[in-house]
N, C-alpha and C positions, 0 to 999 in steps of 0.2 A: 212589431213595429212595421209598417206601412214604407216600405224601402221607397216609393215616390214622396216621401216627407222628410227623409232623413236628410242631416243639413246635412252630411259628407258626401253625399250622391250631387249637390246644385254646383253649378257651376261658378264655384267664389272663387276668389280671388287665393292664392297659397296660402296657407295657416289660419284662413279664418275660421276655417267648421273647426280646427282644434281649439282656438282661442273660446269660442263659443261653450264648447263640450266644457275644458278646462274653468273658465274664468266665470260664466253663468249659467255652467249648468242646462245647454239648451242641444239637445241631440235631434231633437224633430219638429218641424214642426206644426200650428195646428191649419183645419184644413182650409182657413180662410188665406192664410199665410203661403200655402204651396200652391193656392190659383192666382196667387198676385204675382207671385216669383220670377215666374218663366219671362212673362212680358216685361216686369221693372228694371229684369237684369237684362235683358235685350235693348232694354233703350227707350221704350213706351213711357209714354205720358198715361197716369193712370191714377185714379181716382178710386180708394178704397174705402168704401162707406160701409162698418161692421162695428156690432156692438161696441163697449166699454172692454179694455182690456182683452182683448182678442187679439194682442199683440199686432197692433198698427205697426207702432213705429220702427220693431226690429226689422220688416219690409222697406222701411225706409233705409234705415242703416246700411244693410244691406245692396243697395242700390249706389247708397254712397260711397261705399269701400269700390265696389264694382268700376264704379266713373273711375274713381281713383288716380287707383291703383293701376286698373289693365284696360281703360278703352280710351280715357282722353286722361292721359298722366301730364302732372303739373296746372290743371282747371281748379277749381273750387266748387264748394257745393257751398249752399246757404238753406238753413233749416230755421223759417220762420213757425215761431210762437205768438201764442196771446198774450201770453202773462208773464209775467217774471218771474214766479213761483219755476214753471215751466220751461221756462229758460235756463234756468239754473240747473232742472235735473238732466236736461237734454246733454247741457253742457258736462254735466259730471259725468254721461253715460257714455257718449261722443268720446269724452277724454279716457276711458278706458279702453273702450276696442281701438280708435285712431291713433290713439299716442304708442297704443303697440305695434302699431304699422310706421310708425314717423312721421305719422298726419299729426298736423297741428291743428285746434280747435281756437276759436279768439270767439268771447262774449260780448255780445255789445246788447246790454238793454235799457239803458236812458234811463235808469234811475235818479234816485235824488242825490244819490253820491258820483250819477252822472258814469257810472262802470262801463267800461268797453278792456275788454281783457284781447290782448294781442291780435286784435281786428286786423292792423294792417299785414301784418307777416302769418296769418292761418290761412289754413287749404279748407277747411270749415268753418264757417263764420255761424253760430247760432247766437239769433236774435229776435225781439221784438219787434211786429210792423211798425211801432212807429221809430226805432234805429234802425231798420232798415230803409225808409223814407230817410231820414237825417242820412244816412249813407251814400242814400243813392244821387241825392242833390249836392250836397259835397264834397262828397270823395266817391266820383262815379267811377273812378279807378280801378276802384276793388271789385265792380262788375263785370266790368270786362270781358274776364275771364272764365264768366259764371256757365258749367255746363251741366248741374244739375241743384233745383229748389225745392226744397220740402213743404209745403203748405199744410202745416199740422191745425187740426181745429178748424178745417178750410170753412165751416155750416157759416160761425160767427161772423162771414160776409154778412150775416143778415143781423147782426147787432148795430145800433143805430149809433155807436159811437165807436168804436176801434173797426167795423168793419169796411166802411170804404176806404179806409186805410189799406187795408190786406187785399183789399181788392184794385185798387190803383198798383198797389205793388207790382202784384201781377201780372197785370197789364201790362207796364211799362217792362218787365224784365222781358216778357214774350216780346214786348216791341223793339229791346232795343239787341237782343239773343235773341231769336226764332230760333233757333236751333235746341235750347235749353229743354235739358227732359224737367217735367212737371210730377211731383208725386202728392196728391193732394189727399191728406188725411182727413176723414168724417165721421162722428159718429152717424147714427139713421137719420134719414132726415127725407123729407115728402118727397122730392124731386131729384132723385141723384143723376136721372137722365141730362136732366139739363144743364147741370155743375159740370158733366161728364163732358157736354157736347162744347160747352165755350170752354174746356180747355184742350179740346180735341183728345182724350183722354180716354183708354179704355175701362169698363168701370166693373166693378169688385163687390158685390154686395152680399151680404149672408147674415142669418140668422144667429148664427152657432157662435157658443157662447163653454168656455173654459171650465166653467163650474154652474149647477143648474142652479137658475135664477127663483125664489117661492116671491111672490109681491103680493102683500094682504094689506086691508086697511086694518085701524085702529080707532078701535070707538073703546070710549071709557075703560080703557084697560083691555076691551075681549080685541083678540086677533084672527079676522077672517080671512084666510086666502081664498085668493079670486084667480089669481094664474101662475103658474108652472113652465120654462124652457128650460129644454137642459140641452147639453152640450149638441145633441143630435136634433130633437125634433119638438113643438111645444105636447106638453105632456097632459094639459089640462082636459081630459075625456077623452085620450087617446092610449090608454093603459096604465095612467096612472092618477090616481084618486086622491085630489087635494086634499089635505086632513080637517078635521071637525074643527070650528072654532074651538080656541082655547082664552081661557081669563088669566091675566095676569096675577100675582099677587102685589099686595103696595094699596098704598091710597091712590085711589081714583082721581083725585083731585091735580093729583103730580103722575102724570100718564108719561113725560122725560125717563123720570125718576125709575118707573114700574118698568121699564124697558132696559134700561142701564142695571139694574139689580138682575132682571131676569137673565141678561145677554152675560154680568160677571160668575152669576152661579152657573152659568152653561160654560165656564171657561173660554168667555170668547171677548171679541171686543168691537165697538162702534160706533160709527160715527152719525153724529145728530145734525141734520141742514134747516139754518134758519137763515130768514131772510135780511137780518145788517149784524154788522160788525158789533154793535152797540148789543143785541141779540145773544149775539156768539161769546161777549164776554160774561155779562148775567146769567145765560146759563150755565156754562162753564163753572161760575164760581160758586151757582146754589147746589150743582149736580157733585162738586165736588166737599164741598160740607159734609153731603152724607155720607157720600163715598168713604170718608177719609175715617167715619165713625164704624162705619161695616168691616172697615181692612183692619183696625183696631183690635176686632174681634176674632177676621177669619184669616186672618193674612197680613200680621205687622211684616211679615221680612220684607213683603213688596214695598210698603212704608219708606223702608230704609234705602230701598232703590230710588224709589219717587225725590225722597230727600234731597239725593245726593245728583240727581238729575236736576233737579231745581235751583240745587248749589250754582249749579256749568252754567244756566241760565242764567242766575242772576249776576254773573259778570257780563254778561251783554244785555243788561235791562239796568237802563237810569229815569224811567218815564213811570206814569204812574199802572199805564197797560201793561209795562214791563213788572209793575208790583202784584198786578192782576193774575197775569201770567205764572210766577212764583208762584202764587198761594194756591190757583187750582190747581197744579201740579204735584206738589204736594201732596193731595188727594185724589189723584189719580185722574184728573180729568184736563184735557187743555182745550183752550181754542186755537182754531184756525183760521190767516185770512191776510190780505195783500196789506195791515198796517206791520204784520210781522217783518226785522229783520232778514236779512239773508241766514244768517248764523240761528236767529232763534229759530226760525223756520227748520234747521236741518236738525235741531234738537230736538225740537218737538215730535218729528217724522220721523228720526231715528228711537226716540223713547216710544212710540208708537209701534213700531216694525219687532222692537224686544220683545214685546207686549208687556213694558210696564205699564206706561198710560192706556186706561182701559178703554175712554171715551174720548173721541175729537169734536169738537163743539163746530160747525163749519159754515163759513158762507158760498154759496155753490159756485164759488169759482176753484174751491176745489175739486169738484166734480170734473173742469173744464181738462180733460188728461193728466194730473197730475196723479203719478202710483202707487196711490196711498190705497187697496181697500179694504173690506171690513166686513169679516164674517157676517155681520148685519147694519143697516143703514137704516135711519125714522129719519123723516121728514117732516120735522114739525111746523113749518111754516111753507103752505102750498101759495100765500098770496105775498102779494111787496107794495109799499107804496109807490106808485108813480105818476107822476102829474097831479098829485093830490088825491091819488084815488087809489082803493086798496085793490088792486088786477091780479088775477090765476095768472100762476106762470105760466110758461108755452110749456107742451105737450113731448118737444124738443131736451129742453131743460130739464124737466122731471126727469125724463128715463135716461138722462146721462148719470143724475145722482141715485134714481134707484139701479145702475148697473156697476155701481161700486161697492154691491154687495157680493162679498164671495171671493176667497184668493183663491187666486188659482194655483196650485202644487200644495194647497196645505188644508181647503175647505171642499167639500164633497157637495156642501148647498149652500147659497147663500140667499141671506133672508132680508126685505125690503120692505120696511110698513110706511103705510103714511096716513098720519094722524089726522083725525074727522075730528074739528072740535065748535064747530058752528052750531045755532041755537036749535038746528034739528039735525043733529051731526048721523042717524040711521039715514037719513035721507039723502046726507052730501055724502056719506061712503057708497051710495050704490053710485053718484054723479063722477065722484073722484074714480073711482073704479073704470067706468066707463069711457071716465075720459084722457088719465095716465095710463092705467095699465092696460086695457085693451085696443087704447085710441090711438090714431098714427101721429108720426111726429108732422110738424107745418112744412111745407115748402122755403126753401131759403128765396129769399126777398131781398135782391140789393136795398140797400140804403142811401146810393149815391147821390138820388135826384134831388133829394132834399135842400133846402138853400144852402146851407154852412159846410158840409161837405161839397158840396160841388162848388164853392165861390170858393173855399179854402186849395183843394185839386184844381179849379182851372188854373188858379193867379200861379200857383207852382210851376203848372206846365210850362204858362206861358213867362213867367221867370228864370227857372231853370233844366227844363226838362225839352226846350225846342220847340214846343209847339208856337210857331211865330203866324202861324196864318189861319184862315176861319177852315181852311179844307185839313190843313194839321190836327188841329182838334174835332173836329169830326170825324176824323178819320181814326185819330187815339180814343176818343171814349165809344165809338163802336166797338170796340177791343174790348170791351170790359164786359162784367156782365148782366151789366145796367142795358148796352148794347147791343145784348145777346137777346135779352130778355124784351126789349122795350122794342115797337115799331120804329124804324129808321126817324120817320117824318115825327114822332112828336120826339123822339130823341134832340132832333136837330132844331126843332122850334125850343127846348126846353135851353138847349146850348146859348141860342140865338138872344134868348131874352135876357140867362142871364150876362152875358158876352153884352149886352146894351147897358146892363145897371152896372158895371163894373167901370165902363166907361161914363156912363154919366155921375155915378160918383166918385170919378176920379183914380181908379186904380190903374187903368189901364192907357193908353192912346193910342186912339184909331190910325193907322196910316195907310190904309189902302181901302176897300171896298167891304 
């Protein structure tokens, strides 16, 4: 063991490297984790952009206990999520190591049961940007105090709908605390320099990855890998020699199917990314049909687990998804996705982690952080509809859900295919090849210029957030990193014009110049 990695050697806070040893098993750690360390627990603003599961957020934890506990006792941290999925485990994780310190955690993610769990009396508030917006316009109270923010998932500034959310946040909590350390979580992403540089932040970036990654395409059943990383260096023609294609067994026709049969006879388990909810349940329930006829043959006792898992379920299912849900579980297979529960959600994840359920059917917002992964990952659906038009995902996107392949403490490799099924699918696997797995991911792209994001942020500011004058708000969304990114002068015309339609239709009134 690597005595500069070992957590008993860093400088935490009393009991924490026992807590850690004890309670998750975590004695050292890996090497992307021991160069973020030094500066997080010094106080740095610091931006770590490294694969999937290369344990981000324990560096965040860590930082958190640190504020605490021993450098600004009685502050608060706030640990901003995307999702609510997300929120939820941050908060179950949060509430294990903190609540052993007599740190209080309080949830707040604006769902439709409108949940905020002990917001106002927690030393850790984990939530989603948009309860953190309702929070911060509200009850600005509970900011205050704020002397260190987690920005997990920070790329998602570049999503056109929750991210200038996440990015006003940030903004304003630097504008209204300078002082607050920033720890911004990312997976890769094109541009980490400049993420780095608007938050004044030093930046963390690496390769290295917990379990080696194999990413092959999939045409009509045969699997051909095309690259190779493992935990040290990429391997693909550097000492170690991709293996031969291999043919599946199964009909061709059901290439899900041939993947799920293959992945259960290797004793393993996986999860399948398609592109909607509507997707993720159809397959689910045809994948599970056969399943259910296979376990009959090779494996009734898991049967009787599936069952009795399905049971727990269906007292928190009255819908007809919730009926869905039941029946593919039963056969071994479930879906995943933000129309789930809170409660079905942890059943499903925890019948998953058993390894009853063999397969998770998913839309990739589970890719988006959530710790669920899977000896192996297919990606059945590389396009989505948008705008009425069938678009390849970003390049971004892909490699979050092919790096949820492989546990790490329990898988030696993990394995990521992604299915070719177009009308010359030899010719889209050399294209999908070239452009997931060897390709780099895009650049993060604010979103904010946009009209509805930026006419929904200014009327905020200038309602509840101060900005009362034309030099206030230019002066606030230079801050941002719209600001960062964009030349001052067409920054300021873009302000300007919309600052003129807000007043001529009415939202606003001009009173000075």
């Amino acid at each position: 063991m690597d005595a500069a990695r070992e957590v008993r050697h860093l400088d935490l806070p009393s009991g924490i490297a026992e807590f850690l040893d004890e309670s998750w098993n975590i004695r050292e750690l890996y090497p992307p984790q021991a160069e973020a360390i030094p500066g997080v627990l010094s106080g740095k603003n610091t931006l770590l952009a490294i694969p999937t599961a290369s344990g981000k957020s324990l560096v965040a934890y860590l930082a958190i206990m640190k504020k605490l506990l021993v450098d600004e006792v009685g502050s608060r941290a706030v640990y901003i999520v995307p999702l609510k999925a997300l929120a939820s485990e941050k908060y179950d994780e949060l509430t294990q190591l903190a609540g052993h310190f007599n740190l209080k955690v309080g949830l707040g993610i604006g769902d439709r049961d409108g949940e905020a769990r002990n917001v106002g009396s927690s030393d850790i508030i984990v939530c989603t940007s948009e309860k953190l917006d309702s929070l911060m316009r509200i009850r600005p109270e509970l900011i205050h105090n704020v002397s260190i923010v987690v920005a997990d998932e920070i790329h998602l500034i570049h999503d056109g709908g929750r991210g200038p959310t996440m990015e006003v946040n940030l903004a304003r909590l630097r504008h209204w605390r300078p002082s607050v350390q920033i720890i911004a979580l990312s997976a890769s992403v094109g541009n980490p320099e400049e993420l780095a540089q608007w938050l004044d932040a030093e930046l963390i970036t690496s390769d290295w990855r917990p379990v080696t990654l194999e990413m092959s395409t999939m045409v009509e059943g045969c699997i051909e890998a095309r690259k190779r990383i493992s935990a040290a260096e990429e391997m693909d023609g550097k000492g170690l020699l991709l293996p031969p294609p291999r043919q599946l067994a199964g009909p061709k026709s059901a290439p899900t199917w041939c993947a799920l049969l293959d992945t259960v006879e290797a004793d393993g388990q996986m999860i399948v990314f398609v592109a909607t909810r509507r997707s993720a349940q159809s397959e689910a329930r045809k994948l599970a049909k056969r399943l259910h006829k296979y376990l009959e043959r090779e494996d009734p006792e898991r049967l009787q687990g599936l069952a009795a898992l399905a049971e727990k379920i269906s007292h928190e299912s009255d819908s007809s998804m919730g009926d869905v849900l039941i029946t593919s579980i039963r056969g071994g297979v479930s879906f995943h996705h933000a129309g789930l529960t809170a409660k079905q959600r942890k059943l499903v994840e925890s019948g998953f982690k058993r390894g009853l359920i063999a397969a998770i059917i998913a839309t990739p917002t589970l890719a988006a952080g959530i710790n669920l992964p899977a000896r192996r990952v297919l990606l059945r659906d590389l396009k989505r509809w948008d705008g009425g038009m069938s678009q390849w995902l970003s390049v971004m996107e892909v490699q979050q859900m092919l790096g949820r392949a492989g546990r790490p403490r329990y898988d030696t490799l993990g394995e990521a295919w992604l299915l070719c099924k177009g009308s010359s699918p030899l010719e889209e696997a050399d294209l999908v090849a070239e452009r997931y797995i060897k390709g780099k991911p895009e650049k993060v792209i604010s979103k904010l210029a946009a009209d509805p994001p930026m006419r929904v942020h200014l009327l905020s500011g200038i309602a509840t957030g101060g900005l009362n004058s034309r030099q206030a708000i230019r002066s606030f969304f230079a801050s941002t990193f719209l600001g960062h990114t964009q030349p001052r002068q067409v920054l300021q015309e873009r302000i300007d014009n919309m600052l003129a339609w807000l007043v001529e239709e009415g939202f606003i009134i001009r009173t000075g110049v």
